[in-house]
C-alpha positions, 0 to 999 in steps of 0.5 A: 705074506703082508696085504701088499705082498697079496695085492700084488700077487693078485694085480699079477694074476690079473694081468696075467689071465686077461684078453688084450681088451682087458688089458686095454682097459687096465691101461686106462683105468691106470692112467685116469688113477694118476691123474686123479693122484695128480689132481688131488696133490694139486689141491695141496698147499703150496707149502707141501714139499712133496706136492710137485714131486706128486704132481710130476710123477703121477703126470708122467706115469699117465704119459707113459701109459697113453704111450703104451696105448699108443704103440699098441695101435695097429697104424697098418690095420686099423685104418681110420681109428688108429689115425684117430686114436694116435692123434688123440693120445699124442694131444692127451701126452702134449697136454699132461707136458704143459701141465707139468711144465707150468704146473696147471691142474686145468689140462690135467682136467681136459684129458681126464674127461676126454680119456675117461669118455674113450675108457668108458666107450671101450668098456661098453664096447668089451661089454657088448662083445663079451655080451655082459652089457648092463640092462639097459642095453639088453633086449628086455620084452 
């Protein structure tokens, strides 16, 4: 088995024995590599070929994982946040379209910031639950 086969399997594995917070967290954590990917061939020559290919991709993909995370919201239960939560994606989604379409790294940007705040709010979230939290969140006397 090459290093890739490896990887995989172990990217399985992982997924297979995570909480559904973790899944969460996974999700985010793939949609901000995209849109890192998308990033970095915007940086690109012009002249690069692939670079729109790149672009389109990695924006889609980022899509369709804030899709999933969509559908994954609990909008007859989770009252107020899910509200919240379902707007936000949708303006994440709305954004990554326009970037794409005009091929602007400038919303790529926005989204990143804004979805990296929500990712790492849920990790702290998971921590505290979890009660993994870092230092500086402990009771330290």
């Amino acid at each position: 088995m090459v290093a890739a086969d490896y990887a995989r399997a172990y990217r399985s594995a992982a997924v297979m024995t995570a909480s559904p917070g973790q899944l969460v967290l996974m999700l985010f954590d793939g949609a901000l590599k995209s849109l890192a990917i998308a990033q970095e061939a915007f940086k690109r020559p012009a002249s690069d070929w692939q670079r729109l290919e790149v672009i389109n991709r990695q924006l889609l993909k980022a899509q369709s994982i804030l899709a999933e995370l969509q559908g994954g919201l609990d909008m007859q239960n989770g009252g107020e946040f899910a509200k919240t939560m379902h707007g936000l994606y949708n303006y994440h989604m709305r954004r990554l379209f326009e970037a794409n379409v005009r091929k602007q790294v400038e919303p790529v940007l926005e989204v990143e910031r804004l979805l990296r705040e929500v990712r790492d709010a849920w990790a702290e979230m998971l921590s505290r639950r979890d009660g993994t939290a870092g230092p500086a969140s402990r009771n330290v006397a």
